[in-house]
HTML snippet that shows the backbone in 3Dmol.js (N, CA, C, O; Angstrom):
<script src="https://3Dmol.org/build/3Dmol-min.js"></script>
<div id="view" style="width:600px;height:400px;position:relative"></div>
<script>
const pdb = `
ATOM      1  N   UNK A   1      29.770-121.575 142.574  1.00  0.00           N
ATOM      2  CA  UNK A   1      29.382-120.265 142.124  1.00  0.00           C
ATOM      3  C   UNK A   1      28.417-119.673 143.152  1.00  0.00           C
ATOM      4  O   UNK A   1      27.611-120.480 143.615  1.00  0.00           O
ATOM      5  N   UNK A   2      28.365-118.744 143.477  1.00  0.00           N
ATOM      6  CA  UNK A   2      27.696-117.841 144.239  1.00  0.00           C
ATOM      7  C   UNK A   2      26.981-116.467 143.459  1.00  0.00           C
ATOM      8  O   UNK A   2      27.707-115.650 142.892  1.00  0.00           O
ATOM      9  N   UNK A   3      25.555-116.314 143.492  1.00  0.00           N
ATOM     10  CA  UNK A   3      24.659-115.603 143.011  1.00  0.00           C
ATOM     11  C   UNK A   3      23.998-114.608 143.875  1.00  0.00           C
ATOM     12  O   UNK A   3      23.503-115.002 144.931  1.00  0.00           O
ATOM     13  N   UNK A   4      23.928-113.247 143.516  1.00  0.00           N
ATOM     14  CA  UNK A   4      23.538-112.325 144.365  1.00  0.00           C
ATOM     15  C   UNK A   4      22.376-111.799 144.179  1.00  0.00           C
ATOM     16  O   UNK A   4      22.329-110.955 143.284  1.00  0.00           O
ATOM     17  N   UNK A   5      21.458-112.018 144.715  1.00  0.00           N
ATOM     18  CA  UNK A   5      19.470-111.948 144.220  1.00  0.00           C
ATOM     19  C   UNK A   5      19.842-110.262 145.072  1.00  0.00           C
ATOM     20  O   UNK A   5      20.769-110.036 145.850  1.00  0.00           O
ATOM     21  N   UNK A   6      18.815-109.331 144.608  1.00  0.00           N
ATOM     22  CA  UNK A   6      18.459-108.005 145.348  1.00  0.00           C
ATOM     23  C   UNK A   6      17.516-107.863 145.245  1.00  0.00           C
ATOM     24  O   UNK A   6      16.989-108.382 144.261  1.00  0.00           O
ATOM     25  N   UNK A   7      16.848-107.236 145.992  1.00  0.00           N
ATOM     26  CA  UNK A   7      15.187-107.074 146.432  1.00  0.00           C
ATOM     27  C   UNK A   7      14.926-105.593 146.934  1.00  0.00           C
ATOM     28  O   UNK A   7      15.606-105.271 147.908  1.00  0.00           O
ATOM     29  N   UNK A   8      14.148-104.738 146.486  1.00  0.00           N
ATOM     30  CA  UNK A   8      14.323-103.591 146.960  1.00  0.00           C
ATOM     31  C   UNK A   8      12.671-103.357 147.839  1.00  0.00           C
ATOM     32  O   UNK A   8      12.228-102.454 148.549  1.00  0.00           O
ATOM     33  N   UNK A   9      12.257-104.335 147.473  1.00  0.00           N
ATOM     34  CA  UNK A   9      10.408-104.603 148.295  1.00  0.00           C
ATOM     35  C   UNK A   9      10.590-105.272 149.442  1.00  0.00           C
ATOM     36  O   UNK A   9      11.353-106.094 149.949  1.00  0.00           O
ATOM     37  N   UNK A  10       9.319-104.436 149.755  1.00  0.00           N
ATOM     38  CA  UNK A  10       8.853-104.612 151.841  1.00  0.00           C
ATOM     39  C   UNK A  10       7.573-106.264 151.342  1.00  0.00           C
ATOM     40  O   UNK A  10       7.273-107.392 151.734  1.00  0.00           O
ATOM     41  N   UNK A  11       7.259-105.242 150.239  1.00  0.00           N
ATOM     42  CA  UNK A  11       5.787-106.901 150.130  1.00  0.00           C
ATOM     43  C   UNK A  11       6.385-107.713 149.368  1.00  0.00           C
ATOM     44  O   UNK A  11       7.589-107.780 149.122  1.00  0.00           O
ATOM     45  N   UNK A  12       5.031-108.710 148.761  1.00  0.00           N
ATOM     46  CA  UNK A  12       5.349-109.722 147.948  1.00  0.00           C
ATOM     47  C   UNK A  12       5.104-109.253 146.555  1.00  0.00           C
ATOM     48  O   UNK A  12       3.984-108.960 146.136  1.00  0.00           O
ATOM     49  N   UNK A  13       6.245-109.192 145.828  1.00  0.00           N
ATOM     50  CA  UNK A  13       5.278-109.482 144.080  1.00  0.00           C
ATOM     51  C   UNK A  13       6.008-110.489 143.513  1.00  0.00           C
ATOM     52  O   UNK A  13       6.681-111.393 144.009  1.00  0.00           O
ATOM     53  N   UNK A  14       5.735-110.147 142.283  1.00  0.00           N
ATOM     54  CA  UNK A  14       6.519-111.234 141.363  1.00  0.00           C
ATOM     55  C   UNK A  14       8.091-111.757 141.196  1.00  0.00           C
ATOM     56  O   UNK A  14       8.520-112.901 141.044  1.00  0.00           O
ATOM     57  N   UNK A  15       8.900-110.263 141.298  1.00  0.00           N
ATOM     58  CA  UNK A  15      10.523-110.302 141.274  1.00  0.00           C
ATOM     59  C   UNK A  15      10.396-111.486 142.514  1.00  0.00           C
ATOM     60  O   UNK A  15      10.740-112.665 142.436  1.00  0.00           O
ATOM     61  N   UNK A  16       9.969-110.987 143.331  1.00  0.00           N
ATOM     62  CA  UNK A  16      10.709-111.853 145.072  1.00  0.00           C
ATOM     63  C   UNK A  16      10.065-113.587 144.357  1.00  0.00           C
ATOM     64  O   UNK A  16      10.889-114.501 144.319  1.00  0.00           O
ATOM     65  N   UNK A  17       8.853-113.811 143.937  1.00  0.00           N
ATOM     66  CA  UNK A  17       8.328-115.127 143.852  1.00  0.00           C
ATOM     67  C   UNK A  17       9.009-115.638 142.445  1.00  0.00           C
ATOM     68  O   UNK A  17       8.994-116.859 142.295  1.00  0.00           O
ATOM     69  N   UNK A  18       9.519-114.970 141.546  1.00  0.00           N
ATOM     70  CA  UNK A  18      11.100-115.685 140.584  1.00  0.00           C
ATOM     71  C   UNK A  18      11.363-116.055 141.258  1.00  0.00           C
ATOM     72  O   UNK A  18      11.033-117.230 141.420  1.00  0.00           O
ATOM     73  N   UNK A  19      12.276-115.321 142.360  1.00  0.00           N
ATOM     74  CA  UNK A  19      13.339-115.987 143.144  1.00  0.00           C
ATOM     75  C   UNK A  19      13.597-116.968 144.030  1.00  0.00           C
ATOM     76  O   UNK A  19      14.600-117.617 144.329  1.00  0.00           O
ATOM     77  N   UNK A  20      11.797-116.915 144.601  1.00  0.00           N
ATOM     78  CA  UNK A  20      11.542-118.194 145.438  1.00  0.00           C
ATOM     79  C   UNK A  20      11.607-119.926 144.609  1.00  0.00           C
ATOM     80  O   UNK A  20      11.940-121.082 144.867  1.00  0.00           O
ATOM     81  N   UNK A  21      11.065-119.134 143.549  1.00  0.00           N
ATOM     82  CA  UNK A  21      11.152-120.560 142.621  1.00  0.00           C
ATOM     83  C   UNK A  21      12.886-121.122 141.907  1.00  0.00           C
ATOM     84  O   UNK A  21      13.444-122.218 141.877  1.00  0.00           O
ATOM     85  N   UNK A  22      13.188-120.049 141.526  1.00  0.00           N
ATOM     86  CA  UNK A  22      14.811-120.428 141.512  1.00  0.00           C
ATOM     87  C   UNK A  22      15.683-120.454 142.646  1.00  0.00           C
ATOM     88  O   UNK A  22      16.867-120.276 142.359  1.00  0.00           O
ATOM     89  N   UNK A  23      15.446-120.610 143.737  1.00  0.00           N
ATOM     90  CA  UNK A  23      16.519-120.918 144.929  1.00  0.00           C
ATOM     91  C   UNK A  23      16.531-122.485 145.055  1.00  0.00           C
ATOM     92  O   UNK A  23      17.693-122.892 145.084  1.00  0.00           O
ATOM     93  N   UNK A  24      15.785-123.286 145.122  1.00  0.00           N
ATOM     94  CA  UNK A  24      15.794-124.919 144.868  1.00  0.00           C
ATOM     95  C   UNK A  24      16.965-125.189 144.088  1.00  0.00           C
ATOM     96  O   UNK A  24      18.082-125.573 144.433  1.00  0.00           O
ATOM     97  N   UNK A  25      16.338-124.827 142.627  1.00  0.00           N
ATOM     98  CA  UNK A  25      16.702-124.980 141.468  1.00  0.00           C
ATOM     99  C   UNK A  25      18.415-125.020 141.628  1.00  0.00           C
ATOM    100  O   UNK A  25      19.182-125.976 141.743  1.00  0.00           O
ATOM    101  N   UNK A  26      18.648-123.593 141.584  1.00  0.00           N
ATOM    102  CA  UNK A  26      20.232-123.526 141.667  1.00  0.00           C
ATOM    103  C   UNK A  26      20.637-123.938 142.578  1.00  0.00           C
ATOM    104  O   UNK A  26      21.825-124.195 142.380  1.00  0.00           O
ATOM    105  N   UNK A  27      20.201-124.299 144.028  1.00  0.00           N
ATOM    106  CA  UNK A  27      20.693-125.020 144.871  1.00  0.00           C
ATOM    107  C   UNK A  27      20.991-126.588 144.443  1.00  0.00           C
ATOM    108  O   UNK A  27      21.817-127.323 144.986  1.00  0.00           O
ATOM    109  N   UNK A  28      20.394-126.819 143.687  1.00  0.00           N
ATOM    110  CA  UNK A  28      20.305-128.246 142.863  1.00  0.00           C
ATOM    111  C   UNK A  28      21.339-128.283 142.105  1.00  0.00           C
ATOM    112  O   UNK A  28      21.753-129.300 141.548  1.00  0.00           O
ATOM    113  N   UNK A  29      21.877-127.062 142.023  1.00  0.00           N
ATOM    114  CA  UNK A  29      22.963-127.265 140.441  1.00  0.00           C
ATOM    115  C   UNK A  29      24.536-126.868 141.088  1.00  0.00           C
ATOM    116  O   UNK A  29      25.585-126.764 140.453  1.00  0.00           O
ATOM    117  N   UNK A  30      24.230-126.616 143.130  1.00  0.00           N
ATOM    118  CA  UNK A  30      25.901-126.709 143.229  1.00  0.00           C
ATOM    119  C   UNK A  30      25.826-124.752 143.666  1.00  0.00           C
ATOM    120  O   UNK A  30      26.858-124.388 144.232  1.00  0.00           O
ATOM    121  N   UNK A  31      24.968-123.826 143.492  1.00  0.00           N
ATOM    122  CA  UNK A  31      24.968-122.511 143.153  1.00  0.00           C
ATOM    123  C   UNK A  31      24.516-121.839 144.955  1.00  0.00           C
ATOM    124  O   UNK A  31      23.384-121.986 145.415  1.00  0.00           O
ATOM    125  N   UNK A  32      25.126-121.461 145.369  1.00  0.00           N
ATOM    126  CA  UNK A  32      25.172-120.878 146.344  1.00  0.00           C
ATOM    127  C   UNK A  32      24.378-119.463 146.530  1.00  0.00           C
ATOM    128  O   UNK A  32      25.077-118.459 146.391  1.00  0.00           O
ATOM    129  N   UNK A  33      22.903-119.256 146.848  1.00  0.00           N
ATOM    130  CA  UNK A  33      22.131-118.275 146.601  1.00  0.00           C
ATOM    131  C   UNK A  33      22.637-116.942 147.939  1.00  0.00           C
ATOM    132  O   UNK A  33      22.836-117.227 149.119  1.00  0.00           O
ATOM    133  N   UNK A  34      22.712-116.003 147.544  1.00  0.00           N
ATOM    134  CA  UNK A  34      22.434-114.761 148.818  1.00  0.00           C
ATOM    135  C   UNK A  34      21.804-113.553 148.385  1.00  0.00           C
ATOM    136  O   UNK A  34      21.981-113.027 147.286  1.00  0.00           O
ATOM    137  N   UNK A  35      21.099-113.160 149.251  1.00  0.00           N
ATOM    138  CA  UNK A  35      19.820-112.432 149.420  1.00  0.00           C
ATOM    139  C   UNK A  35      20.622-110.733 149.725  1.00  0.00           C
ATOM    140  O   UNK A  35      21.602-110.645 150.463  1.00  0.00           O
ATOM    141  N   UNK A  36      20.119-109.728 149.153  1.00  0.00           N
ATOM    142  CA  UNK A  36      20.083-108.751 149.893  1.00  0.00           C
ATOM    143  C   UNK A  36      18.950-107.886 149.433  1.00  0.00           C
ATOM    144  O   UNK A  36      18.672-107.516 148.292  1.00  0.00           O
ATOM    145  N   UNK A  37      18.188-107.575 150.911  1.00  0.00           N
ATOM    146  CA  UNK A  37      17.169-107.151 150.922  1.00  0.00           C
ATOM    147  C   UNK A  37      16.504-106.251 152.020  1.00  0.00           C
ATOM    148  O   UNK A  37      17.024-105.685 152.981  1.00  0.00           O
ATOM    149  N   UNK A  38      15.543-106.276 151.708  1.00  0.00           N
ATOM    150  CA  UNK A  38      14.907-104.802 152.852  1.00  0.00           C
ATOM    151  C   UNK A  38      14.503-105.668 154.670  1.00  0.00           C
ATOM    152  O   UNK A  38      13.904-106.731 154.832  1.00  0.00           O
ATOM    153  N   UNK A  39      15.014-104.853 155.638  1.00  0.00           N
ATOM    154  CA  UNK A  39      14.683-105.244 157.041  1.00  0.00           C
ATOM    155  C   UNK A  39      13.245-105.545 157.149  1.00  0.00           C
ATOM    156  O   UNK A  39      12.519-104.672 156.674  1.00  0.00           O
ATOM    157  N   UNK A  40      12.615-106.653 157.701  1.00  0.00           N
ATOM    158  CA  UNK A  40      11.552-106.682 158.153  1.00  0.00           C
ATOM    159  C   UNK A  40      10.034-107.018 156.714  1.00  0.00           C
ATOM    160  O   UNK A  40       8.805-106.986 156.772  1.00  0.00           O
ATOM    161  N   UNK A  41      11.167-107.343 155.471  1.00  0.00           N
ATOM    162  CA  UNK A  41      10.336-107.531 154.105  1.00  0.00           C
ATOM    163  C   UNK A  41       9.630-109.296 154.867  1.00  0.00           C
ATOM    164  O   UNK A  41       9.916-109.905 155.898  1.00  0.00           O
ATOM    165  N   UNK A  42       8.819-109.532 153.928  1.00  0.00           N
ATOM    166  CA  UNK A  42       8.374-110.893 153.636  1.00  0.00           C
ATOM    167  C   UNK A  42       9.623-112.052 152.838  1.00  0.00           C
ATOM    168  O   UNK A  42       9.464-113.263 152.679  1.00  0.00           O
ATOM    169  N   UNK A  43      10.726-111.303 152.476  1.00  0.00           N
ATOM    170  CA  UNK A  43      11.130-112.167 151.446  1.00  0.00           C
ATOM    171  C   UNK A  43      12.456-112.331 152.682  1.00  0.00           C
ATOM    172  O   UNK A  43      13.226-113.278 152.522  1.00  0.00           O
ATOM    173  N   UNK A  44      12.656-111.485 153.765  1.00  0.00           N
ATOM    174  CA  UNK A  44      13.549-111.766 154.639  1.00  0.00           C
ATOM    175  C   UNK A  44      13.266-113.169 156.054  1.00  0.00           C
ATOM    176  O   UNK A  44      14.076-113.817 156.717  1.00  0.00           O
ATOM    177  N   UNK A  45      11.855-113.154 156.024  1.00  0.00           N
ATOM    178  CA  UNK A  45      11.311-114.332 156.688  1.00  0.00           C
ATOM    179  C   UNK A  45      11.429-115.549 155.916  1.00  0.00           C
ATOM    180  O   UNK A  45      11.824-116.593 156.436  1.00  0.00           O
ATOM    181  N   UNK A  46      11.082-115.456 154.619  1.00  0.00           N
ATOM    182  CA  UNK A  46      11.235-116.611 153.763  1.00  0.00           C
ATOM    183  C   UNK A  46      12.854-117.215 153.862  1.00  0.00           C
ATOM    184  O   UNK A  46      13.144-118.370 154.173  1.00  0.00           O
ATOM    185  N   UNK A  47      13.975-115.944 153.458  1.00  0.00           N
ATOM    186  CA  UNK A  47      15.660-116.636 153.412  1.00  0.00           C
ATOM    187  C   UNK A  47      15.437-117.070 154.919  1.00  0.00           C
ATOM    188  O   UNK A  47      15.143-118.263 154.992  1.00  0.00           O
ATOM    189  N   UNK A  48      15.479-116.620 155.771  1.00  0.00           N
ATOM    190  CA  UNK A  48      15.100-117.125 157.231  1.00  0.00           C
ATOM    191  C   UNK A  48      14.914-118.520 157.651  1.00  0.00           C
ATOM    192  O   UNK A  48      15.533-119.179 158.486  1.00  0.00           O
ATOM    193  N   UNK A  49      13.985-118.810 156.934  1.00  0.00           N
ATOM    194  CA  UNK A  49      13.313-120.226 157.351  1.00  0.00           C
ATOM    195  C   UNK A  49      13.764-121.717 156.330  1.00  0.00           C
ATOM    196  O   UNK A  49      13.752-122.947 156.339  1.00  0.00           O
ATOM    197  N   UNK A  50      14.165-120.445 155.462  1.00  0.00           N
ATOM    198  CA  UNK A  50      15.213-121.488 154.204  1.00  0.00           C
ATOM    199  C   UNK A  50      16.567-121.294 154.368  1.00  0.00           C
ATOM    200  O   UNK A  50      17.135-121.404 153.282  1.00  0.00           O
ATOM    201  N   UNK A  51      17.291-121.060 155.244  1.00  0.00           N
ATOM    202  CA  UNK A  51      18.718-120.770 155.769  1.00  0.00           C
ATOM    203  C   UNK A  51      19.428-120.109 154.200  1.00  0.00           C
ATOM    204  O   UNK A  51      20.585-120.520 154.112  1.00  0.00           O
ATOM    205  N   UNK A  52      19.230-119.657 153.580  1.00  0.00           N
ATOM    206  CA  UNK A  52      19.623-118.957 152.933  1.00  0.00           C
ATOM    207  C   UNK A  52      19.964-117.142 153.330  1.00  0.00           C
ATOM    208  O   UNK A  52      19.322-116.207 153.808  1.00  0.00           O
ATOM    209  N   UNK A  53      21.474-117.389 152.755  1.00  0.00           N
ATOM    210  CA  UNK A  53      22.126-116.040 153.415  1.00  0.00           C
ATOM    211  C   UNK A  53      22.155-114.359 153.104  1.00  0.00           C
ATOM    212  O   UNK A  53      22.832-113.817 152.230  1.00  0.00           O
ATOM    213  N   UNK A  54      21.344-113.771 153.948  1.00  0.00           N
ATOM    214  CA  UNK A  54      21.033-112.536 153.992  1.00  0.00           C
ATOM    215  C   UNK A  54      20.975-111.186 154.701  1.00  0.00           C
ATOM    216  O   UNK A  54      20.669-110.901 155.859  1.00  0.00           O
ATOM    217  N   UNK A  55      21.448-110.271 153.428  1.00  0.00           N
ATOM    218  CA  UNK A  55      21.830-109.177 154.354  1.00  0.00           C
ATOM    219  C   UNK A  55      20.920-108.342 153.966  1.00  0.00           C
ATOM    220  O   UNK A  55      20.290-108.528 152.925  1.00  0.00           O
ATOM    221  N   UNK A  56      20.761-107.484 154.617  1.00  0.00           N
ATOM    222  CA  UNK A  56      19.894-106.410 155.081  1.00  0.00           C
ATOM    223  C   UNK A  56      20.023-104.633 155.144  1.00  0.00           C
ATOM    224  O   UNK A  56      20.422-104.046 156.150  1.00  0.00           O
ATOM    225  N   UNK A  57      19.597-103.924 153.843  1.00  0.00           N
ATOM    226  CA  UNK A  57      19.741-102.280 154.645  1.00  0.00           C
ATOM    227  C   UNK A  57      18.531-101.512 155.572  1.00  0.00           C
ATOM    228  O   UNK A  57      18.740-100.403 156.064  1.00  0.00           O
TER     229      UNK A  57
END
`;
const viewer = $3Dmol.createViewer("view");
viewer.addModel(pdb, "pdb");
viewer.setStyle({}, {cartoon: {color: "spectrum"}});
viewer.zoomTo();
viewer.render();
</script>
């Protein structure tokens, strides 16, 4: 299964830090996470460094 997280924030709040905490998780359960989110956000360095796949407007 494949899950589509959206992010419409440049900073950090809460929506983006759910998601940080459930990307393990469902990665644990087989669940294929992808990101789409804002160029140059904080939450685009994070999929980055966690090879998790993301696109960008």
């Amino acid at each position: 299964m494949k899950i589509l997280h959206i992010s419409g924030a440049k900073g950090w709040g809460g929506n983006e830090q759910q998601m940080i905490y459930l990307f393990p998780e469902l990665r644990n359960q087989g669940v294929e996470n992808i990101v789409f989110g804002i160029k140059d956000s904080v939450l685009q360095r994070y999929c980055n460094n966690m090879n998790i796949e993301l696109y960008i407007r």
